[in-house]
N, C-alpha and C positions, 0 to 999 in steps of 0.2 A: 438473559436475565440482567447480565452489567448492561444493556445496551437501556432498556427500561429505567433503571435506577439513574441512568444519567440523565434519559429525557424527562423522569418525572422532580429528580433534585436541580439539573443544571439549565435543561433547555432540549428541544428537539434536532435544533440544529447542530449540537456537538457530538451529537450521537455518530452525526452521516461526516461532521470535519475527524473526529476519532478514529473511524473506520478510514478513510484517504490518506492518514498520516499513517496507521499502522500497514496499510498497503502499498506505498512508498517506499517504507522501512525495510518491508519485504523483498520487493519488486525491483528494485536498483541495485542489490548487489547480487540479485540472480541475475538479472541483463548484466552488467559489466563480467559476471565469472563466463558467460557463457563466450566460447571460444570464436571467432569467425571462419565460417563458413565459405562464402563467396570469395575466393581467392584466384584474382586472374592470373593465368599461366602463358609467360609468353611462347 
């Protein structure tokens, strides 16, 4: 419904820039918390 209301007040295109910014927001501080795995052992 917000996704609607921005393509029909602002533009289509802010709709799909909106959603990459709030998935960014998201996405980079689940990647940085998550711990490393790959650890070589001499």
């Amino acid at each position: 419904m917000i996704g609607g209301l921005i393509w029909d007040k602002v533009g289509p295109q802010y709709v799909f820039i909106i959603y990459v910014v709030i998935d960014l927001l998201l996405r980079i501080p689940l990647l940085v918390s998550i711990p490393e795995t790959l650890v070589e052992k001499a």
